[in-house]
N, C-alpha and C positions, 0 to 999 in steps of 0.2 A: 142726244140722250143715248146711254148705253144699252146694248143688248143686254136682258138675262137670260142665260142659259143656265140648263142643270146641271151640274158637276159629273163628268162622264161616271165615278164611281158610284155617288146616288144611283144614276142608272143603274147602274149593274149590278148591284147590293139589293137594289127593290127588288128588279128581274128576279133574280136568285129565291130571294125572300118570299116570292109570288111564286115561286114554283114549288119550293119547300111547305109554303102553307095549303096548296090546292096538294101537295102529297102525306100530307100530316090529314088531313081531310080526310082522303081516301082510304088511308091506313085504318084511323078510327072509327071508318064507316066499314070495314073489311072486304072493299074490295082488290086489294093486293095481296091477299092473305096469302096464293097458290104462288106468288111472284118469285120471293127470298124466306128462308127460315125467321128471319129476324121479324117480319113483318104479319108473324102468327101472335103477338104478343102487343097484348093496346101500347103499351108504353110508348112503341118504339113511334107511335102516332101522335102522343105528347112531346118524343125527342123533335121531331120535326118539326111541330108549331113552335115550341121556343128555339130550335134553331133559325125559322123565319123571322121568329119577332127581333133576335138578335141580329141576325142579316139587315134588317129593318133599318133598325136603331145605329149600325155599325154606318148604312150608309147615310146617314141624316145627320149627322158628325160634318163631314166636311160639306153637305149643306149650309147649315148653320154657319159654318167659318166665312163661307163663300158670302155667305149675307150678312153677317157682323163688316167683314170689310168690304164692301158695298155700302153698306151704312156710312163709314167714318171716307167712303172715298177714295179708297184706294185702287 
């Protein structure tokens, strides 16, 4: 039987994405607010959760590929 392993870019698209949303978190809880100017304004705490979600979704892409062909055997 084959090993399955995670797609090293999965990895590192989550990582990222998991870091991006515990800092979209913080933004819009205001505790980075003294950090960068950009970071005095809620938005920039909605730019980072949908940058995560996007991070997300970017690595679950070739997830999927990985286990479509898997599926058919290759």
């Amino acid at each position: 039987m084959k090993s399955h392993h995670w797609p090293w870019t999965f990895i590192f698209f989550t990582t990222i994405g998991a870091i991006l949303l515990i800092a979209g978190i913080a933004a819009l809880a205001g505790m980075l607010q003294g950090t960068h100017p950009l970071f005095n304004d809620d938005m920039a705490g909605w730019a980072l959760i949908v940058s995560a979600i996007a991070s997300v979704l970017t690595g679950a892409f070739p997830l999927a590929l990985r286990r479509l062909a898997e599926k058919e055997g290759a």
